[in-house]
C-alpha positions as CSV (number, residue, x, y, z in Angstrom):
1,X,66.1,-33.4,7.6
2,X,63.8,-36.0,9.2
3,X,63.4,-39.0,6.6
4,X,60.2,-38.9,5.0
5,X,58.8,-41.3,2.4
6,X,57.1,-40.5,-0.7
7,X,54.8,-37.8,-0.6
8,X,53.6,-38.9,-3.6
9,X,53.9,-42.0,-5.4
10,X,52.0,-42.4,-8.8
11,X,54.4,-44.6,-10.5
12,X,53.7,-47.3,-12.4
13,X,50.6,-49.0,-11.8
14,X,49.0,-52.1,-12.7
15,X,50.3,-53.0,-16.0
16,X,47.4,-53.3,-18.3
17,X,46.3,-49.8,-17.2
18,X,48.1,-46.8,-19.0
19,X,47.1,-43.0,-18.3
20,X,47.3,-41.2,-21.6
21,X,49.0,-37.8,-20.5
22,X,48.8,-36.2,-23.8
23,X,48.4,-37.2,-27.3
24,X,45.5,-40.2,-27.2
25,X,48.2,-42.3,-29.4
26,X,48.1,-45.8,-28.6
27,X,51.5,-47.2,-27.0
28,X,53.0,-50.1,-27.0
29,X,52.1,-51.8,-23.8
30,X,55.0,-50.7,-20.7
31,X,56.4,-54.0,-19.7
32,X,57.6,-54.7,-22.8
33,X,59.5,-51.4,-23.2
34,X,60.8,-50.1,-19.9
35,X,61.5,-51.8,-16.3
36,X,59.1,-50.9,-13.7
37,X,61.9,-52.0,-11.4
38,X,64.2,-49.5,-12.5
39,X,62.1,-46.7,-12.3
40,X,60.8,-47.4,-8.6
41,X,64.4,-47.6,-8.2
42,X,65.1,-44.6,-9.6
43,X,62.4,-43.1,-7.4
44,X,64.1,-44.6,-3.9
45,X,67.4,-42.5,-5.6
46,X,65.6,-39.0,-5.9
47,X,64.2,-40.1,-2.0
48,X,67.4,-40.4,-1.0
49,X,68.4,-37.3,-2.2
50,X,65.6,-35.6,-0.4
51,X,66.2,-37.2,2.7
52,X,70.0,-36.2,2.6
53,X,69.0,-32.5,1.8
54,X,70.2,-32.1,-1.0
55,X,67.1,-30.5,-2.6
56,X,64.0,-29.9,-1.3
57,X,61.7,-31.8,-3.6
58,X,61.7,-33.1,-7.2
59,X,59.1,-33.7,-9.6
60,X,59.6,-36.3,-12.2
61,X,57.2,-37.3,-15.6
62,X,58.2,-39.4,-18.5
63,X,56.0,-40.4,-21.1
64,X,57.0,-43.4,-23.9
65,X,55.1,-44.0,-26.8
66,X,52.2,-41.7,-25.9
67,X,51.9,-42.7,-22.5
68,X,52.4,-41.6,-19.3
69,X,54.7,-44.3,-17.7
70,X,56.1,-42.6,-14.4
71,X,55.3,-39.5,-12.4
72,X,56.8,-39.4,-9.1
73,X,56.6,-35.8,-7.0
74,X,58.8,-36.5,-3.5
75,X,60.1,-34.3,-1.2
76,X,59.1,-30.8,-0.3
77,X,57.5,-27.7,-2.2
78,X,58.3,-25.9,1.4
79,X,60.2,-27.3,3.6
80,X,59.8,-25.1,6.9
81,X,56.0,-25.5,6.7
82,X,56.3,-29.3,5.4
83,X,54.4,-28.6,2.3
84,X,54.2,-31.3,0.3
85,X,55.0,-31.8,-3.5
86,X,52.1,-32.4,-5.4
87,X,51.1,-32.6,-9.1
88,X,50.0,-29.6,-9.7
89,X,52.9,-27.6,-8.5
90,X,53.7,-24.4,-10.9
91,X,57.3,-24.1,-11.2
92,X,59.6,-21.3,-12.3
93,X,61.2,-23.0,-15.5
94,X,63.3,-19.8,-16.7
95,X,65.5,-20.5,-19.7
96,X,62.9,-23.6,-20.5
97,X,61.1,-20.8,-21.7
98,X,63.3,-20.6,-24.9
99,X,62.0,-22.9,-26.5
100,X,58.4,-22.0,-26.5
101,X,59.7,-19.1,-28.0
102,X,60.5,-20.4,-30.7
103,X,57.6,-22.2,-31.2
104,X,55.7,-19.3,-31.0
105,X,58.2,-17.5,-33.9
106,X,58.2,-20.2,-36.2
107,X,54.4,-19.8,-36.0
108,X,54.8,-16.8,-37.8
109,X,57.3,-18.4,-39.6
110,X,54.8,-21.1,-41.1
111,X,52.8,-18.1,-41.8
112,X,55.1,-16.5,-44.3
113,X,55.9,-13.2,-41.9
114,X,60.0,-13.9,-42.0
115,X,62.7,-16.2,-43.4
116,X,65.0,-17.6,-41.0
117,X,68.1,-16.1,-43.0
118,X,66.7,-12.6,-42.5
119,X,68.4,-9.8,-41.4
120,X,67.2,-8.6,-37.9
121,X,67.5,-5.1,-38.8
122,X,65.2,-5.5,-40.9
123,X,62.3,-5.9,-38.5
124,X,64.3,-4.2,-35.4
125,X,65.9,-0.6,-36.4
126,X,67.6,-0.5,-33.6
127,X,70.0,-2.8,-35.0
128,X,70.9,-1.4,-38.0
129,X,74.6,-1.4,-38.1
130,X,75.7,-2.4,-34.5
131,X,79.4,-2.8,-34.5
132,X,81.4,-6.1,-33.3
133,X,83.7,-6.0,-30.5
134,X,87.4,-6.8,-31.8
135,X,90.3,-7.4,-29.7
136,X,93.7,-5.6,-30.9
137,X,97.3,-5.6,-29.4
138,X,96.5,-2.5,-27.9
139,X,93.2,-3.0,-27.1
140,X,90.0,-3.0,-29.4
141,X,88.6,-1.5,-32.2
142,X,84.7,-1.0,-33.4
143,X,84.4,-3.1,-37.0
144,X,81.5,-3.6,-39.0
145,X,79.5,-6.9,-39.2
146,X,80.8,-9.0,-42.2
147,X,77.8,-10.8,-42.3
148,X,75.0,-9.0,-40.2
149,X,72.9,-11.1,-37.5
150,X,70.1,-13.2,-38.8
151,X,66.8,-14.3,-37.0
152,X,69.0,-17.9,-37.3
153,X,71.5,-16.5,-35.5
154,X,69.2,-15.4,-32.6
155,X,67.5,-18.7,-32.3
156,X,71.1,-20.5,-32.2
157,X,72.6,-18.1,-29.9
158,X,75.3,-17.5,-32.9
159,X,74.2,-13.6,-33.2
160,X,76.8,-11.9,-30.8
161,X,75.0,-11.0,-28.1
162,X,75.1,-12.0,-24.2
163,X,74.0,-11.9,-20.5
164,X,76.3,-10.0,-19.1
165,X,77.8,-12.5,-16.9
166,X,81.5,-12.5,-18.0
167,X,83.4,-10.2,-15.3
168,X,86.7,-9.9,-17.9
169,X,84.6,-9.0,-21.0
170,X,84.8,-5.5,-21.8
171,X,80.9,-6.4,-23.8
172,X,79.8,-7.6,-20.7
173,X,80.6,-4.8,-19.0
174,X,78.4,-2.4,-20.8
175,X,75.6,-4.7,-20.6
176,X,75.8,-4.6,-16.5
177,X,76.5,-0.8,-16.5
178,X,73.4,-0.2,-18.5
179,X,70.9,-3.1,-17.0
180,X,70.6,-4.7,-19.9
181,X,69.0,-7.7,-18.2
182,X,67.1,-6.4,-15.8
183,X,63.6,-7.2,-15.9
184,X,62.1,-3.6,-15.7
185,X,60.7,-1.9,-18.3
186,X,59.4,-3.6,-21.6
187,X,60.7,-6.0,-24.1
188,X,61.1,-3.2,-27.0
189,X,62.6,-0.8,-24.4
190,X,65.4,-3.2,-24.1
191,X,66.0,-3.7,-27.7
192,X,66.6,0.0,-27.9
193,X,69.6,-0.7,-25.4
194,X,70.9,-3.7,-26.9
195,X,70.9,-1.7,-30.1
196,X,73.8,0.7,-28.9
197,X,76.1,-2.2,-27.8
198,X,78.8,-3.9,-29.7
199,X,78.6,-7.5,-30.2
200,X,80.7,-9.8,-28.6
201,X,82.2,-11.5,-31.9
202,X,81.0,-11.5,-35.9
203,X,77.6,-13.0,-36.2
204,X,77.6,-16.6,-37.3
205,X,81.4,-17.3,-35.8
206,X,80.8,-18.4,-32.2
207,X,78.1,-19.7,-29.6
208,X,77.4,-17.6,-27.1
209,X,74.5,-18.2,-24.2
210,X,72.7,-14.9,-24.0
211,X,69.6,-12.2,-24.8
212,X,69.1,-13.4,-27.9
213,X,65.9,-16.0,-27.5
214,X,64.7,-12.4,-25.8
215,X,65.5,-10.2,-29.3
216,X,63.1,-13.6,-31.0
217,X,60.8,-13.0,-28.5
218,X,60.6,-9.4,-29.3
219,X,60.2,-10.5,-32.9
220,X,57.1,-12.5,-32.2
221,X,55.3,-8.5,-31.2
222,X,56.8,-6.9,-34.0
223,X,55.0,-9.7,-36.9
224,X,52.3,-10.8,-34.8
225,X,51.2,-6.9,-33.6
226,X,50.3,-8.7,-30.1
227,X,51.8,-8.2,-26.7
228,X,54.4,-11.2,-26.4
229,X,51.8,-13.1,-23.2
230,X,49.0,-12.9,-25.8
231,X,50.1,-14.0,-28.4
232,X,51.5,-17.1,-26.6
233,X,48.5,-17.5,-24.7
234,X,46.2,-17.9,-28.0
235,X,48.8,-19.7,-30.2
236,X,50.2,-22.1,-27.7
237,X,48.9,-22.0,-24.3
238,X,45.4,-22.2,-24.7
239,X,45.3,-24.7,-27.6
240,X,47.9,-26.9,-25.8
241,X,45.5,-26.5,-22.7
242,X,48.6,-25.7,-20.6
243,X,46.7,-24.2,-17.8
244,X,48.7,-22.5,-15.6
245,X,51.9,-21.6,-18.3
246,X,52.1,-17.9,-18.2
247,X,54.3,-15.3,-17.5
248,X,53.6,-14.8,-13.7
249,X,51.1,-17.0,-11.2
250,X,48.0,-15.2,-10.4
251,X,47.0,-14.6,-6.5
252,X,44.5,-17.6,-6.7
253,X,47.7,-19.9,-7.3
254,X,49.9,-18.9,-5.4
255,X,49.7,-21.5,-3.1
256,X,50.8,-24.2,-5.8
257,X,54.2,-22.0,-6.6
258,X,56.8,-24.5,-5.7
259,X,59.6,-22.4,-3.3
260,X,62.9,-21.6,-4.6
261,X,65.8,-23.2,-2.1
262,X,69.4,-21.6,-2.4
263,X,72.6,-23.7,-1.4
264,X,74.7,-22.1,1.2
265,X,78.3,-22.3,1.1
266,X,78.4,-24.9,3.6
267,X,75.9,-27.0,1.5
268,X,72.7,-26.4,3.3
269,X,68.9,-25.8,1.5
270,X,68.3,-22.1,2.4
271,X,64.3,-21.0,1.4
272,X,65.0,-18.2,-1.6
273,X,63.1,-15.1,-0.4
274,X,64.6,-12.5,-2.7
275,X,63.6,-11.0,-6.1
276,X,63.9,-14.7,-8.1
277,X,61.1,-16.5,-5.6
278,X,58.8,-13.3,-5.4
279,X,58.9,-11.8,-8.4
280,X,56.8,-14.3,-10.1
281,X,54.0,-13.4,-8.2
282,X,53.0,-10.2,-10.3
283,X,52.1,-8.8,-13.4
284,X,55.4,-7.9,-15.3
285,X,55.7,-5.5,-18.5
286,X,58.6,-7.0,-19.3
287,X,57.9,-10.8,-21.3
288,X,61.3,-12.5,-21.2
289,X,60.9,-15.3,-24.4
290,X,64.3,-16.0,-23.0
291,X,63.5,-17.0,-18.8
292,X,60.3,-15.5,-18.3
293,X,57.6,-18.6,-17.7
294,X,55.9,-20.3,-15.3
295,X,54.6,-23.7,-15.6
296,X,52.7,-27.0,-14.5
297,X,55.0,-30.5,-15.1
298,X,51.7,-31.4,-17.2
299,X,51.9,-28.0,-19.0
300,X,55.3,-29.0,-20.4
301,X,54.7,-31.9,-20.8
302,X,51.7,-31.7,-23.6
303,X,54.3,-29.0,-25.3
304,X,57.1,-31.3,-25.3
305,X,54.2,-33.9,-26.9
306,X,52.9,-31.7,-29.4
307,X,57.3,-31.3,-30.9
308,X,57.4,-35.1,-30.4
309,X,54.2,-35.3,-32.3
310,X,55.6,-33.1,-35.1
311,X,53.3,-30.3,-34.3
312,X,50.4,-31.4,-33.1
313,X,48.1,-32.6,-30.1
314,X,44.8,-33.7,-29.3
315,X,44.2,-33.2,-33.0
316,X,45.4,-29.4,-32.8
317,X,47.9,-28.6,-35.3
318,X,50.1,-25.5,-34.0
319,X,53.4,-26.1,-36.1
320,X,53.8,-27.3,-39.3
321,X,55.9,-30.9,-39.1
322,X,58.8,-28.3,-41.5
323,X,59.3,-25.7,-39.1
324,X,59.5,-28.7,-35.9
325,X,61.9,-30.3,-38.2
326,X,63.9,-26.7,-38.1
327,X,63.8,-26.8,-34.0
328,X,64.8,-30.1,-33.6
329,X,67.7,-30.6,-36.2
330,X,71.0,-28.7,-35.7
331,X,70.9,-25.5,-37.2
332,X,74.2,-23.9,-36.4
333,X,76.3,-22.4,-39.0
334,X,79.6,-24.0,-39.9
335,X,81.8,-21.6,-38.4
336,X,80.1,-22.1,-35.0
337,X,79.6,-25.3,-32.8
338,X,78.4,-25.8,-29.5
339,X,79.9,-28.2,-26.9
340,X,83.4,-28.7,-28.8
341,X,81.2,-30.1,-31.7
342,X,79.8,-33.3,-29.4
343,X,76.5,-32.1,-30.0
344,X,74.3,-29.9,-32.1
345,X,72.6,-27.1,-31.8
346,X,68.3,-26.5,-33.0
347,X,66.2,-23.3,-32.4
348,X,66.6,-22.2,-28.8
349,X,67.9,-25.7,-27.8
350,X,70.4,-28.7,-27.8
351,X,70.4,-31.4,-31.1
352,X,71.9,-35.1,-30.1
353,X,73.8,-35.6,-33.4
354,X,72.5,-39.6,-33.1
355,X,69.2,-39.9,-32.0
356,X,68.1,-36.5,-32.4
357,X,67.5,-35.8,-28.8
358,X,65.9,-32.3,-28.3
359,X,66.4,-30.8,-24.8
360,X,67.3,-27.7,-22.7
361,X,66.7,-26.9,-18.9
362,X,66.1,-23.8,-16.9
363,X,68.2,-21.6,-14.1
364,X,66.4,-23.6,-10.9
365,X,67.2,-26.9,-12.0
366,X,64.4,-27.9,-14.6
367,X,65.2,-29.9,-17.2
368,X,63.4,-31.5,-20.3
369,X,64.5,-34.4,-23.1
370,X,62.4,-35.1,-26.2
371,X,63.9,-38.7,-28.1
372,X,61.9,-39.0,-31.4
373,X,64.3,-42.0,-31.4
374,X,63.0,-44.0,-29.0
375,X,59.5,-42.1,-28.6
376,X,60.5,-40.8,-25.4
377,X,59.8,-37.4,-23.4
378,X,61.5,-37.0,-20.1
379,X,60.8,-34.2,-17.3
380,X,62.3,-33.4,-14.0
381,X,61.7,-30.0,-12.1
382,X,63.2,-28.8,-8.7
383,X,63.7,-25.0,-7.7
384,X,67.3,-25.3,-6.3
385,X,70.0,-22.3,-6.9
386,X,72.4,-22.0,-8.0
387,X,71.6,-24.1,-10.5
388,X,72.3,-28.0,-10.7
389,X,71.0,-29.6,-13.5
390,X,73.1,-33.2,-11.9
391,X,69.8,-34.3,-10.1
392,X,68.0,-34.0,-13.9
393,X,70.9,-35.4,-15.5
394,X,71.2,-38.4,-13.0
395,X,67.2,-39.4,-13.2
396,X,67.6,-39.3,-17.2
397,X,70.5,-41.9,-17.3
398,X,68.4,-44.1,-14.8
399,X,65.6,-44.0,-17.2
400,X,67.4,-44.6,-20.6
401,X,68.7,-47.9,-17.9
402,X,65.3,-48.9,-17.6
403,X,64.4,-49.1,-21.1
404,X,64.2,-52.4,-22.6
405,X,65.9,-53.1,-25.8
């Protein structure tokens, strides 16, 4: 790949002039909290790793105190054609997708619909009395849940359910024989399925990645009474003015939909032309809560502002500061942990045990950190399968390196 330089550079700027991105909150003044330095620095990195094709482009936005104190977008939203990156690339952000979910559930949460200890069953029928998957010297038996799945358990990913992705799991298995994660159909359609499947373990014992941010999504229809896009669209999208989240990109966009590049096995960008990069393109009856979004940089980024802001933005209050405090603290049972116990677990995303770090990332190699700690919210988006989520994790630590103690 011929080396290019930045397509775009909006980095730092001169220092006495800050661009609010989201809240209006005055910050304390850049030089004296992070290195400008270090971030152009970290900005030759992410060009280097452009120019050595490892990914086609990368978007980057972090945001201290309020204020918008790097955006970088370099590379490539097509290679083959030269497209450049730009600002207001959409991106497909997948399992980022959780937790806006459960922002839009503990909306109805703050509205007295459920308690977070509830029973599923009780507001799914489907579910009443699924049986748990147990292993036995001669094979397995069916047994009874000893303490049945709670909406908790859904939003931890403690509940029992999964993706189907384990080849040697007899669960798994059913779960690929029957499509339970295709995205066909409707959301309710696939609760009917998921119904008629043992769990994987006894709710509450283990963490397991799976469906279950898409049963919570389900959840928001049945107390809301609203298609899943609508509901988000009034609650979230349109009073966080994130303009172009959604569920698919309408034809008028389509030019801003950042390609999806594939990594061959001998380590080359191949353009993604399959179901994954065209499927966003149209209507779907099926609203994954779990992986089903599209998104601006800026779009997440006044989400991530409103959770940093303890609900609210530009003045707009969508969560109360008691159910942000429920997303961002672990919430994991004590039978269960997540990442051998190094770090916790929140609604539909990961809990730093010290500085209360909220965070999660999606299938193409998006990522997002929220640090109430240090006032921080930190962004990088790519489309690069299969997923590596090193690029995001490498820009991060050269951030938290520019900050100044």
């Amino acid at each position: 790949m011929k080396k290019r330089g930045l397509v775009l550079f909006i980095s730092i700027g001169v220092l006495s002039l800050f661009v609010s991105c989201t809240s209006g909150r005055k910050g304390t003044p850049v030089s004296s909290d992070i290195s400008i330095d270090s971030l152009k620095a970290a900005e030759a990195t992410i060009q280097s790793w452009v120019d050595e094709g490892k990914i086609a482009g990368f978007s980057t936005l972090v945001i201290k105190n309020g204020q918008e104190v790097q955006r970088a977008n370099i590379g490539y939203a097509n290679i083959e054609n030269q497209k450049p990156l730009e600002s207001d690339a959409i991106f497909r952000i997948f399992s980022m997708t959780k937790p806006v979910t459960a922002v839009a559930l503990m909306t109805l949460f703050d509205e007295g619909k459920f308690q977070l200890d509830d029973k599923v069953s009780k507001y799914i029928p489907e579910f009443e009395g699924i049986k748990v998957y147990t292993p036995t010297e001669d094979g397995f038996t069916l047994e009874p849940q000893q303490n049945e799945m709670t909406i908790r358990n859904l939003l931890t990913h403690t509940s029992g359910i999964s993706y189907g992705w384990d080849y040697d799991s007899y669960v798994d298995s059913v779960y690929r024989a029957r499509n339970v994660g295709g995205w066909d159909g409707t959301i309710g359609e696939k609760m009917k399925l998921l119904g008629d499947i043992p769990l994987n373990f006894q709710p509450g014992t283990e963490w397991k990645y799976g469906l279950s941010i898409d049963v919570a999504g389900y959840l928001v229809e049945v107390f809301s009474g609203e298609p899943m896009d609508e509901y988000f669209r009034k609650t979230i999208f349109e009073p966080l003015k994130m303009k172009d989240a959604g569920f698919y990109v309408p034809e008028n966009k389509h030019d801003r939909l950042c390609d999806v590049y594939n990594v061959d096995e001998n380590g080359v960008l191949k353009l993604e032309t399959g179901g994954l990069a065209e499927g966003f393109k149209h209507p779907v009856t099926l609203f994954s809560g779990g992986g089903g979004m599209v998104a601006s940089i800026d779009d997440y980024a006044r989400f991530c502002q409103m959770l940093l802001n303890g609900g609210e933005l530009d003045d707009v209050r969508i969560l109360s500061e008691d159910a942000v405090n429920l997303i961002m603290t672990n919430q994991l049972p004590e039978t269960a942990t997540y990442d051998e116990g190094k770090t916790g677990f929140g609604l539909s995303g990961t809990v730093d045990p010290e500085s209360g770090e909220y965070s999660w990332a999606g299938m193409a190699s998006t990522n997002f950190w929220i640090n109430p700690e240090t006032d921080l919210i930190i962004i990088s988006c790519t489309q690069l399968l299969p997923s590596n989520f090193t690029y995001g994790n490498e820009f991060k630590k050269m951030v938290e390196n520019a900050l100044i103690q």
